[in-house]
C-alpha positions in Angstrom: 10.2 -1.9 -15.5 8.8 0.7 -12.7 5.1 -0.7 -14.0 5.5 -4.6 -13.6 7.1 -3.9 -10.1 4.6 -1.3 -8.5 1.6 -4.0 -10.3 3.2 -6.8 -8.8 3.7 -5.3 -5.0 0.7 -3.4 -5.2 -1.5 -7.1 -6.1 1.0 -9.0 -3.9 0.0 -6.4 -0.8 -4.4 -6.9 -1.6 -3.8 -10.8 -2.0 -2.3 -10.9 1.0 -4.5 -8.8 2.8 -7.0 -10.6 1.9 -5.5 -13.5 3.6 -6.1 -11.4 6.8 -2.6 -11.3 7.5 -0.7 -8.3 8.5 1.8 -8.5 5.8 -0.2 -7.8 3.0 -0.4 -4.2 5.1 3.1 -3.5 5.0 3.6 -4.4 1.8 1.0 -1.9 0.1 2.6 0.9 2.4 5.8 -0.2 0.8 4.2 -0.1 -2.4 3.3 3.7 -1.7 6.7 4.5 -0.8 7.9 2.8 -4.5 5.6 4.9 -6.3 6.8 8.1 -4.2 10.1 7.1 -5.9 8.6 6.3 -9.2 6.7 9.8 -8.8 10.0 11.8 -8.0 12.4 10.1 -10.7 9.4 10.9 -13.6 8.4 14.4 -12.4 5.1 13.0 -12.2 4.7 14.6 -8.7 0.5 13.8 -8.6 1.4 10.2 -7.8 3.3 11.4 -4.8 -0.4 12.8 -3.5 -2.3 9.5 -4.9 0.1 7.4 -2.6 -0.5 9.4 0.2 -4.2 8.9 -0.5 -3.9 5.5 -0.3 -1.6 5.1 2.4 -4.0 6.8 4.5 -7.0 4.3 3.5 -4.8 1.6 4.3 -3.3 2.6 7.7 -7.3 3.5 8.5 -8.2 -0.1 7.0 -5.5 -1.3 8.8 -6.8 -0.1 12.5 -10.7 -1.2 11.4 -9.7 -4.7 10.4 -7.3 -4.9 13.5 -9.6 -3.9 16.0 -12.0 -6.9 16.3 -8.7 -9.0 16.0 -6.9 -7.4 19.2 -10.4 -7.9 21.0 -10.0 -11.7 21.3 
């Protein structure tokens, strides 16, 4: 179950993105915080430093893909 629902977030999040609208950003950073969870309840604690990873690109994707926006 934990698979369909951090694929169908995680694709969800990038589609929207793509979209170029903010939500698709809060949604992968939700994403990461699911797979923290998933991460803790498997004792598979290397996804905990993948989604912190990620997170980070996002949130700096985030500010590079905002900036030309905010300057209009």
């Amino acid at each position: 179950m934990w698979s369909w629902v951090l694929a169908i977030v995680g694709i969800t999040g990038i589609f929207i993105v793509g979209k170029k609208s903010i939500a698709g950003w809060v949604i992968l950073l939700i994403n990461e915080n699911l797979w923290v969870i998933y991460a803790v309840k498997t004792h598979q604690y290397g996804f905990i430093a993948a989604a912190i990873g990620y997170a980070t690109v996002y949130i700096k994707n985030f500010v590079s893909w905002s900036r030309p926006r905010l300057a209009r």
